[in-house]
C-alpha positions in Angstrom: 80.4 -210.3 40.1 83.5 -211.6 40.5 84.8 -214.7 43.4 87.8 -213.0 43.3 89.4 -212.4 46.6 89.9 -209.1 48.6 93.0 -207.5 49.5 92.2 -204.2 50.9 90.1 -205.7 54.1 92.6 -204.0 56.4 90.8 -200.9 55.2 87.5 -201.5 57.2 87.1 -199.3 60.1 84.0 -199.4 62.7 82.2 -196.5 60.9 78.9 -194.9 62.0 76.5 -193.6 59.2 76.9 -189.7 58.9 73.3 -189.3 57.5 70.2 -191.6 57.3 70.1 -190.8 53.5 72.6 -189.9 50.5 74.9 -187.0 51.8 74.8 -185.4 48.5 71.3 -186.1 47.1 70.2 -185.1 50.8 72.3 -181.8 50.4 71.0 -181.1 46.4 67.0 -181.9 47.4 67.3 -184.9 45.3 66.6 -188.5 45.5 68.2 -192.3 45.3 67.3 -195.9 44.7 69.6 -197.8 47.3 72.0 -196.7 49.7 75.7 -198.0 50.2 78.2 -197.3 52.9 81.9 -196.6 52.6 83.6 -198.7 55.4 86.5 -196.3 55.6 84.7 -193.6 56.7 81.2 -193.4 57.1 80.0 -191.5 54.4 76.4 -192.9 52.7 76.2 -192.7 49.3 73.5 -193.8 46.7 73.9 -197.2 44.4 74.7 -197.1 40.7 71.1 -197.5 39.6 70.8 -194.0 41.2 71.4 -191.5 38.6 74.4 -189.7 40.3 76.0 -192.7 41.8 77.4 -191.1 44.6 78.9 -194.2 46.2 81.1 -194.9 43.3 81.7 -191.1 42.7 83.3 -191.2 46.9 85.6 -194.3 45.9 86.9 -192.4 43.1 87.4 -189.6 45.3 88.9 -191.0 48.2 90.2 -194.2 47.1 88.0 -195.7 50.2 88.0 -199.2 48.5 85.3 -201.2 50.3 80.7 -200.1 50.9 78.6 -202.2 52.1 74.8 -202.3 51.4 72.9 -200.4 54.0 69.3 -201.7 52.6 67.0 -203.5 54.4 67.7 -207.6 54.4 70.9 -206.9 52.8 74.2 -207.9 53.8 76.9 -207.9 51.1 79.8 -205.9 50.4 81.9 -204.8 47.6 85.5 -204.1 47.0 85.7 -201.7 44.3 89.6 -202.3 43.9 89.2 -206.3 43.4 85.6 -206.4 42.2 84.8 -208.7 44.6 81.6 -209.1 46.9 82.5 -209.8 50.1 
């Protein structure tokens, strides 16, 4: 992971999670290793260890550049633009 700096911070809104679980896995019956949230929006997608990596799969989608870990003890986030933890 890079130490790169971030330039899209502006793009952080206060966001409320729309589900307690993957939108899309929730919608399809399937499941998901860790859970990340778009700081654009609000939308909860699963990690890249999950197999459809719906996190990423919204980024490309919206362009929504920054999720943060919603897991349990964690507290990073990632800009996917910069490749920078945050």
């Amino acid at each position: 992971m890079s130490t790169q700096i971030c330039t899209h911070q502006d793009a952080i809104q206060p966001v409320t999670p729309h589900t307690r679980g993957c939108e899309e896995c929730l919608a399809t019956g399937d499941s998901w290793v860790h859970l990340r949230l778009c700081l654009t929006c609000g939308h909860v997608g699963c990690c890249d260890s999950s197999k459809n990596k719906h996190a990423t799969k919204h980024f490309h989608a919206t362009s929504h550049p920054i999720i943060q870990s919603i897991e349990p003890g964690e507290d990073w986030r990632w800009c996917y633009i910069d490749e920078a933890v945050l």
